[in-house]
KEPA-380106 format. One record per residue: residue in three letters; x, y, z of N, C-alpha, C in turn. Coordinates in steps of 0.1 Angstrom, whole numbers, padded with zeros to 4 digits, always signed. Layout:
// KEPA-380106
AlaXYZXYZXYZ...
// end
This chain:
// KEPA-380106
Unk+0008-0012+0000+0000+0000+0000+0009+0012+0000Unk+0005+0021-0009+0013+0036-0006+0008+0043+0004Unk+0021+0045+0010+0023+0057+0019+0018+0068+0016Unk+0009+0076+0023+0001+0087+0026+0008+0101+0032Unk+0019+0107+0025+0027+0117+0031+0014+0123+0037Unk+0021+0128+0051+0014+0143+0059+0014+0156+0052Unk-0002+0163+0054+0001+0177+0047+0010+0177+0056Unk+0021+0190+0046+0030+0198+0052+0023+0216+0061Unk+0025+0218+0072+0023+0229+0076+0030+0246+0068Unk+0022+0249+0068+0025+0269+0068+0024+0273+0073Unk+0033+0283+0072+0033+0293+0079+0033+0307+0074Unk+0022+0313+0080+0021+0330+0074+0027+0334+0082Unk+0035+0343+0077+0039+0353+0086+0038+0370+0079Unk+0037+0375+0092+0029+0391+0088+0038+0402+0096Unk+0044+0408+0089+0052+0423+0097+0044+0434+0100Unk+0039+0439+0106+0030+0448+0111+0037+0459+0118Unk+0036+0466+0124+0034+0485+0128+0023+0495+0125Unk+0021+0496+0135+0002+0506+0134-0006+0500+0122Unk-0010+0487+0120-0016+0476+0111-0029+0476+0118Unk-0035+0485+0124-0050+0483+0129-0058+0480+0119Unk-0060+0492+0113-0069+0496+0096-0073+0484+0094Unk-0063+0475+0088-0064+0463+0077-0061+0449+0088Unk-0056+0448+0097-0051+0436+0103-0065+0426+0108Unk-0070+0430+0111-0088+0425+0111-0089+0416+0100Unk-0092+0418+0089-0094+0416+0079-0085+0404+0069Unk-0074+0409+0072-0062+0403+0070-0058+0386+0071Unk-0059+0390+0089-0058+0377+0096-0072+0366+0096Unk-0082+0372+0091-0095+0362+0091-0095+0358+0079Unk-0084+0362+0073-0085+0357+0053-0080+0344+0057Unk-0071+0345+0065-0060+0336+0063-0067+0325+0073Unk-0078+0330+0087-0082+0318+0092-0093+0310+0083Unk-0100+0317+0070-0109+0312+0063-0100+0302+0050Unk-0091+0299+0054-0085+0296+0040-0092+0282+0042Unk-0092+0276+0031-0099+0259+0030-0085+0249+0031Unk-0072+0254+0033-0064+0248+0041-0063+0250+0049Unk-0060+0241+0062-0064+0246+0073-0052+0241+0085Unk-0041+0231+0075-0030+0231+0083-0014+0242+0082Unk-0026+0255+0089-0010+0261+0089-0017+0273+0104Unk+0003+0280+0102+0000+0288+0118+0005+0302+0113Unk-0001+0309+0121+0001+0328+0120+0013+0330+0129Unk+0019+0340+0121+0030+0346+0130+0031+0359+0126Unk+0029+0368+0135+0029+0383+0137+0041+0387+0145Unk+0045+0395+0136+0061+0403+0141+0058+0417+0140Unk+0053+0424+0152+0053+0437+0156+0065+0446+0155Unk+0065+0460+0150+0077+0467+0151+0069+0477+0162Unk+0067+0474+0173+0064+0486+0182+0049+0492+0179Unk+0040+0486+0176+0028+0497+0173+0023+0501+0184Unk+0015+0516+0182+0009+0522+0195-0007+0525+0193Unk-0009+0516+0186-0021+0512+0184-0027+0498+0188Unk-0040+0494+0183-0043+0477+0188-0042+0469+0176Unk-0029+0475+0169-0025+0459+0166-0023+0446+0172Unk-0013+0448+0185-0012+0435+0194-0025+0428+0199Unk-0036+0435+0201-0046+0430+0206-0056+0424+0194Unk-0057+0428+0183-0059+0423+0172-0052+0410+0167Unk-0043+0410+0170-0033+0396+0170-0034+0386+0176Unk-0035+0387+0185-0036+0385+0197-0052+0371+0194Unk-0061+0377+0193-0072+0368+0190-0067+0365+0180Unk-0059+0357+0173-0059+0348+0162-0049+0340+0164Unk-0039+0350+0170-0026+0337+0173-0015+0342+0185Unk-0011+0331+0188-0007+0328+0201+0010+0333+0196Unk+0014+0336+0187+0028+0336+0181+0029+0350+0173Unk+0032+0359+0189+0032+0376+0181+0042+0377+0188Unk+0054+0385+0182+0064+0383+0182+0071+0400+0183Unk+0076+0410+0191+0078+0424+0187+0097+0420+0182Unk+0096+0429+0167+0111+0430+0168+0112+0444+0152Unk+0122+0449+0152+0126+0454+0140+0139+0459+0140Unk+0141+0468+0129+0135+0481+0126+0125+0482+0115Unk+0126+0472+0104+0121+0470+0091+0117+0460+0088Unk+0105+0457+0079+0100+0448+0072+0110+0434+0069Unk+0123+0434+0064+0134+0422+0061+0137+0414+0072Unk+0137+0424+0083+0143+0418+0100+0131+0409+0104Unk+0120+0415+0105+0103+0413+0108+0103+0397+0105Unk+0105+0397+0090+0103+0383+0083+0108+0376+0085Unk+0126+0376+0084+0135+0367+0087+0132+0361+0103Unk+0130+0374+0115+0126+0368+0125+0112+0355+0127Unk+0104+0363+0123+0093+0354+0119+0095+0340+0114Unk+0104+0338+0100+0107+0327+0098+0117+0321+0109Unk+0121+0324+0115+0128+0316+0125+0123+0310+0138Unk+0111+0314+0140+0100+0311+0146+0090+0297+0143Unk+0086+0301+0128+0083+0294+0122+0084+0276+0123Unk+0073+0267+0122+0076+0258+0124+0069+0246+0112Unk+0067+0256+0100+0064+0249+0086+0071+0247+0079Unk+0067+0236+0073+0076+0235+0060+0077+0245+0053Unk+0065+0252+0045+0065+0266+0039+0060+0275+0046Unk+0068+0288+0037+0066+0298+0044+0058+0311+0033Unk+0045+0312+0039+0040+0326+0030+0043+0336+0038Unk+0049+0350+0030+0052+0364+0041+0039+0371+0031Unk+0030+0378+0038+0026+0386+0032+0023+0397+0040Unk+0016+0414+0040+0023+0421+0043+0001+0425+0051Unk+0001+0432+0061-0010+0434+0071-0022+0436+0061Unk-0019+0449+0051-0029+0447+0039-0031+0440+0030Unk-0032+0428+0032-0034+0421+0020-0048+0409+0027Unk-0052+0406+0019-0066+0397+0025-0057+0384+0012Unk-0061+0373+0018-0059+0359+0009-0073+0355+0004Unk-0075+0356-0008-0089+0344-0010-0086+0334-0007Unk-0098+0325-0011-0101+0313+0000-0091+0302+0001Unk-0086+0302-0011-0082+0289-0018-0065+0289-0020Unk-0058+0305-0015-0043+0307-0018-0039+0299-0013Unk-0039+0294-0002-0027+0283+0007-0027+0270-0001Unk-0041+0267-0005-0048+0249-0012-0041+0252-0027Unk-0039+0263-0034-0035+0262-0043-0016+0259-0043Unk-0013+0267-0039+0004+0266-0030+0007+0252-0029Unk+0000+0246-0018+0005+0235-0013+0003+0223-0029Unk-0007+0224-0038-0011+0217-0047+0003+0217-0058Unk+0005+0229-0062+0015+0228-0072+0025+0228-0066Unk+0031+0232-0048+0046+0227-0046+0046+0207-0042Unk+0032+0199-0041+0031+0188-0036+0037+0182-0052Unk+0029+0187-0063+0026+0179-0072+0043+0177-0084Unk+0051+0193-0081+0058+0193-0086+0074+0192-0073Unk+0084+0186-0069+0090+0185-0059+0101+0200-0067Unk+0101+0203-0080+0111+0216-0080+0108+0225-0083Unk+0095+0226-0077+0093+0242-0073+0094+0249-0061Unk+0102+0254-0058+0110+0263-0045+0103+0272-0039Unk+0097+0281-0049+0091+0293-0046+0076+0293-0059Unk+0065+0300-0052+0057+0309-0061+0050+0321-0060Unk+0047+0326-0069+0040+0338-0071+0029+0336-0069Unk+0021+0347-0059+0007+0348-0059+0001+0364-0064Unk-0002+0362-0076-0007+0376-0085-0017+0389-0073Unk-0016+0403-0074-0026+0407-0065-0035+0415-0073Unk-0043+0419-0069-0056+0431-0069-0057+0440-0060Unk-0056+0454-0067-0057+0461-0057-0072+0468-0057Unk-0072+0469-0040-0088+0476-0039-0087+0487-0031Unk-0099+0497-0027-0094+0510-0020-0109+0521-0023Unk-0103+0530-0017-0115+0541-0023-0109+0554-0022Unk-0115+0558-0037-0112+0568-0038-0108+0566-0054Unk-0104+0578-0058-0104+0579-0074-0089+0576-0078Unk-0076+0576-0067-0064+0573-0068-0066+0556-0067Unk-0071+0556-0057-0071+0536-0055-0074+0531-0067Unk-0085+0540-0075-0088+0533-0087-0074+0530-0101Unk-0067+0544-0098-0057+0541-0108-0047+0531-0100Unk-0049+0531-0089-0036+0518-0086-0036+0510-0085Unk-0055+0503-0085-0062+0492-0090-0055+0489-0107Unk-0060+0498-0110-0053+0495-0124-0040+0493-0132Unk-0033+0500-0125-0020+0498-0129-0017+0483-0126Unk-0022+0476-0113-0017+0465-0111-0024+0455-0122Unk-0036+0458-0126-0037+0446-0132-0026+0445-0142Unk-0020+0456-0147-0012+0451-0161+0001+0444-0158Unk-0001+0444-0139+0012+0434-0137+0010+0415-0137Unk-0002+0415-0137-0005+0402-0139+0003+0394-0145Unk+0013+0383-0146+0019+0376-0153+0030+0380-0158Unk+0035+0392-0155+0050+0396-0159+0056+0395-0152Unk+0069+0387-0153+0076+0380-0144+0087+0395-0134Unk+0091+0404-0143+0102+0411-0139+0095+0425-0128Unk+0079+0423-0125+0074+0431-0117+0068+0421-0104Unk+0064+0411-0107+0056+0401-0096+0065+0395-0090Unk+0068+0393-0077+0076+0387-0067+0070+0375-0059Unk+0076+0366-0055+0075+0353-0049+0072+0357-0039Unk+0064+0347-0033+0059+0355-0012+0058+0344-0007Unk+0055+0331-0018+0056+0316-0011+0066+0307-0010Unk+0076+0302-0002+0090+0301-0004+0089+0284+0008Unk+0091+0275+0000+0102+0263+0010+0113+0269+0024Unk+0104+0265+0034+0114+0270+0043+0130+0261+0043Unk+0132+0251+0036+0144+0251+0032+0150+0256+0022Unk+0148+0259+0012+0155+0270+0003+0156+0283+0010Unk+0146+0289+0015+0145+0300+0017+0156+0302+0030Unk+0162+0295+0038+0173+0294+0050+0186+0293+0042Unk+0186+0284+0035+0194+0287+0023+0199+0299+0015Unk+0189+0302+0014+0196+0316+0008+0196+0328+0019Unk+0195+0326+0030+0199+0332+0039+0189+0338+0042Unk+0176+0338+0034+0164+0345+0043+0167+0360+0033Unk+0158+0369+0038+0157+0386+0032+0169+0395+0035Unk+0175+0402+0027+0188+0405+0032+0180+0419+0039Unk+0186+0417+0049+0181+0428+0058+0186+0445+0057Unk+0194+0443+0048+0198+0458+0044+0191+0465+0035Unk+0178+0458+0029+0173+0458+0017+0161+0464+0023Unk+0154+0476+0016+0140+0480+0027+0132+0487+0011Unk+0121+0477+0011+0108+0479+0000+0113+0473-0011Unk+0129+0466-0014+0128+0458-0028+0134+0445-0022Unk+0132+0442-0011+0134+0426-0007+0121+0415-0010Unk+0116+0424-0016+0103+0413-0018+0111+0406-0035Unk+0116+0416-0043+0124+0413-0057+0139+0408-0052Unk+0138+0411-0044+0159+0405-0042+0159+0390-0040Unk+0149+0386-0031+0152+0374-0026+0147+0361-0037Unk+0137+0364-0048+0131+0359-0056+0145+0358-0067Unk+0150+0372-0069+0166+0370-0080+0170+0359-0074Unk+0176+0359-0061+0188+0352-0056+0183+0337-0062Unk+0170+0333-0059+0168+0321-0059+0173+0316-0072Unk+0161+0326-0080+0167+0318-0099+0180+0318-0101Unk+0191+0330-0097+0203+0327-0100+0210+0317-0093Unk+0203+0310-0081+0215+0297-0076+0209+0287-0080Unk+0193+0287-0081+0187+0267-0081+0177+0271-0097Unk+0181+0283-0106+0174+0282-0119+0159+0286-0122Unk+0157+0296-0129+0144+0301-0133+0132+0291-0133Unk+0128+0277-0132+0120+0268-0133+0119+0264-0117Unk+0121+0276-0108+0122+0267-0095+0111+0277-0086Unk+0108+0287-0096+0098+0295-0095+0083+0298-0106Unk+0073+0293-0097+0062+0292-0107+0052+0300-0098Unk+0040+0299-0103+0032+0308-0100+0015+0300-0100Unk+0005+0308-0090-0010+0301-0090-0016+0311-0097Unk-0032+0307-0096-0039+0318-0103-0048+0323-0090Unk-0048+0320-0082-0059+0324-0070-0049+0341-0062Unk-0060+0348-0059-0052+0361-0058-0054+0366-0043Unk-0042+0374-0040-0044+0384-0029-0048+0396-0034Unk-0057+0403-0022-0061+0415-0027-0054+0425-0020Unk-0048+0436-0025-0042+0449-0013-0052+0456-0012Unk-0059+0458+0001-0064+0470+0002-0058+0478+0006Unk-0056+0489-0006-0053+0503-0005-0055+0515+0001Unk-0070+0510+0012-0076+0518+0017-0081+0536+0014Unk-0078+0545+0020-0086+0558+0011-0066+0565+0004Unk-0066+0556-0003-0055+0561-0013-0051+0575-0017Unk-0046+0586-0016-0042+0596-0023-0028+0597-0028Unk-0031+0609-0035-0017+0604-0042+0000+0612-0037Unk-0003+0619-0024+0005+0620-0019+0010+0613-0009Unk+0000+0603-0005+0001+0589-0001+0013+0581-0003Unk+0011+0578-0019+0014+0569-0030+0029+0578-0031Unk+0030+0590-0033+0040+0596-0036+0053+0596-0026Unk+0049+0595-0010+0056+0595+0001+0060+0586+0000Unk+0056+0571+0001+0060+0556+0000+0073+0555-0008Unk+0069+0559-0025+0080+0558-0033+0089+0565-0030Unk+0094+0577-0024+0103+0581-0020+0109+0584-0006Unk+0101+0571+0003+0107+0566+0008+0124+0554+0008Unk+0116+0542-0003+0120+0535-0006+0134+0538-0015Unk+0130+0551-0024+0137+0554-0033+0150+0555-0029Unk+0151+0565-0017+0166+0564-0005+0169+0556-0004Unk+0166+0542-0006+0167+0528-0002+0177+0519-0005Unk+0175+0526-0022+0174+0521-0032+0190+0510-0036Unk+0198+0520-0032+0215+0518-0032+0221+0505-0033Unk+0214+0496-0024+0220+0480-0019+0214+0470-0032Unk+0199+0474-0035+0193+0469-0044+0199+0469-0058Unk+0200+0483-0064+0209+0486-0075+0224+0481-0073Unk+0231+0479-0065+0243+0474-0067+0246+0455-0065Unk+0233+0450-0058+0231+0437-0062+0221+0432-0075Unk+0213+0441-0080+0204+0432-0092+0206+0449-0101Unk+0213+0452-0107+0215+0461-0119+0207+0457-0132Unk+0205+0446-0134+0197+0441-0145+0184+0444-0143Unk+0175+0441-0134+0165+0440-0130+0163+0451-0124Unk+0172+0462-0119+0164+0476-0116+0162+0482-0132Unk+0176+0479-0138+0174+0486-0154+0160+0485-0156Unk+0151+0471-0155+0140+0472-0164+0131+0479-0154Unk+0131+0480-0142+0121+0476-0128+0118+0493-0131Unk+0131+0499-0131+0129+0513-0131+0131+0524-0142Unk+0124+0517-0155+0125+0519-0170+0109+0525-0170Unk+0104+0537-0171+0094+0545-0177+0086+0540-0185Unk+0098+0537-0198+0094+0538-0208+0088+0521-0210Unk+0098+0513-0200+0087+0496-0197+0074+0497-0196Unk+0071+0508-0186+0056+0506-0179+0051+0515-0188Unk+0052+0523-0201+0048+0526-0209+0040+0516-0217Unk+0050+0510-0220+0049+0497-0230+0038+0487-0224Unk+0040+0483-0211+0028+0474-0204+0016+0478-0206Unk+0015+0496-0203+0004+0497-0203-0001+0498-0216Unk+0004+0503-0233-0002+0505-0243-0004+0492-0248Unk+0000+0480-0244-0005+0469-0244-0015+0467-0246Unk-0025+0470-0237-0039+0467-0238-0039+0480-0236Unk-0047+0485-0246-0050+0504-0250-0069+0499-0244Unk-0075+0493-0249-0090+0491-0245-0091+0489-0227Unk-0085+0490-0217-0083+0486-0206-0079+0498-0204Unk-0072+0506-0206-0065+0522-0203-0080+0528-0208Unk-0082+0527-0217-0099+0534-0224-0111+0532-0219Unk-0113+0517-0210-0125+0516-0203-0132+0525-0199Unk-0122+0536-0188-0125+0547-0181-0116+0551-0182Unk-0115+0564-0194-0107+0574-0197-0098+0583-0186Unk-0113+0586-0174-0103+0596-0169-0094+0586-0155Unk-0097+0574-0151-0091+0564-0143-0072+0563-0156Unk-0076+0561-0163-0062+0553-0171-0056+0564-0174Unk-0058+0580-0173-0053+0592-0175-0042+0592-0166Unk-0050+0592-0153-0052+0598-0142-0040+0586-0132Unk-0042+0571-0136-0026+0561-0135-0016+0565-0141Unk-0017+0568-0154-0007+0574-0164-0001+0583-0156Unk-0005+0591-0150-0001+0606-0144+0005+0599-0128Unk+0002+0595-0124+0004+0591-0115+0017+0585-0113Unk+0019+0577-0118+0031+0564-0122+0038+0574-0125Unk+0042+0582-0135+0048+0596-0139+0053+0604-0130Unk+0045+0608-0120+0050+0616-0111+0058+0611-0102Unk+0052+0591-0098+0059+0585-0088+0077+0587-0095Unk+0075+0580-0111+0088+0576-0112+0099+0593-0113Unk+0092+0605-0112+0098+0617-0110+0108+0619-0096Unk+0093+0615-0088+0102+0622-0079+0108+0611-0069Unk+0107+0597-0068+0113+0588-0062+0127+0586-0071Unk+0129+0595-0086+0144+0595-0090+0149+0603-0085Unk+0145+0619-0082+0148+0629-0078+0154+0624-0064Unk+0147+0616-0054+0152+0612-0043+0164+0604-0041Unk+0163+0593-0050+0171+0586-0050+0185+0592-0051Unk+0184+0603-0065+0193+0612-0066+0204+0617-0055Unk+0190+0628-0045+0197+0632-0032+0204+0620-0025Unk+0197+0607-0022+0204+0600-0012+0219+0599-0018Unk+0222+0601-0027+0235+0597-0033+0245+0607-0029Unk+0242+0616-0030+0249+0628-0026+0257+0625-0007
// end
């Protein structure tokens, strides 16, 4: 008679800091999943809000540590007591079915290491909408979508998130992999996370990027190829005139991303600029 391998456990883990808004929401995606062998781990950077107590009712394994999101995760995974590991980030809700789909194509295939889980962005307000949109045109392009589902042994392997890396470690750790164990070691499901964007503006959106943009230094001098494209205008030009009927649906929404994306990639260069100095 064949042996009946044990599902293998997951592990989510979630970086949080003042995550009230969305952590509700978040963590009940993940207790509704239709898989049901895995555990939450929440890694607090100090919030002064009821994140902890939010947490708190779902899982027994909240954890305070930082300064930054890379530290958060790596700690978390070391906590961790799954075989895999999903990081996803306080705003994001899972549909029902992300973990059952995960576990299906890493059970079925033994050399798949990592996958991608495609998102949707939702929110309110007339900015949310353009950044609803922009993301759809990331669907399926490999040099914008990042891996968040990772073998906790590869992933210890490659040393985990390089912690010097702040807002492009989600793309660093996904390079490293294809460059040691090969582009086929990463695939991808069709079941999606949603970001809620919550009441989006675009000075919002504009602060973020140039946050990160100062960031930027450790990233560009380990993946130069992949910022070339990541941070090419004239790429996300191209993606979007792609599908010109999708930009046209609602004229002044696809304007109004257009303009948007434009401004981000202005002044997060402009920043990047200064931090150089």
């Amino acid at each position: 008679m064949k042996k009946i391998e044990p599902l293998p456990l997951v592990s989510v883990i979630i970086p949080t800091k003042n995550s009230s808004e969305f952590l509700e929401a978040c963590l009940a995606s993940i207790k509704n999943q239709t898989y049901k062998k895995l555990e939450i781990i929440v890694v607090d950077n100090n919030s002064t809000d009821d994140t902890k107590l939010i947490a708190k009712k779902y899982t027994n394994k909240l954890f305070n540590k930082g300064p930054e999101r890379s530290v958060q995760r790596n700690y978390g995974a070391k906590k961790a007591l799954g075989d895999f590991l999903l990081f996803i980030d306080s705003d994001m809700e899972l549909s029902s079915e992300v973990v059952q789909s995960c576990i299906k194509k890493v059970t079925q295939d033994k050399t798949v290491l990592a996958l991608v889980i495609p998102e949707k962005s939702v929110g309110i307000g007339f900015w949310a909408q353009c950044k609803a949109l922009e993301r759809s045109f990331y669907v399926g392009v490999s040099w914008i979508e990042a891996a968040r589902f990772f073998s906790k042994k590869s992933f210890n392997q490659l040393g985990g998130y390089d912690e010097k890396n702040t807002g492009t470690e989600d793309y660093d750790l996904p390079q490293r992999l294809i460059s040691q164990m090969g582009f086929p070691s990463i695939r991808r499901i069709n079941d999606y996370i949603v970001h809620n964007e919550g009441r989006l503006s675009l000075v919002k959106t504009l602060s973020k990027k140039i946050y990160y943009a100062k960031k930027l230094k450790r990233y560009i001098t380990t993946n130069q190829h992949s910022f070339n494209q990541q941070s090419s205008l004239f790429e996300r030009y191209k993606l979007f005139l792609k599908e010109p009927k999708k930009l046209l649906k609602k004229p002044a929404v696809g304007l109004g991303m257009i303009f948007m994306k434009t401004v981000e990639f202005f002044f997060a260069g402009i920043a990047y600029l200064i931090s150089k100095k």
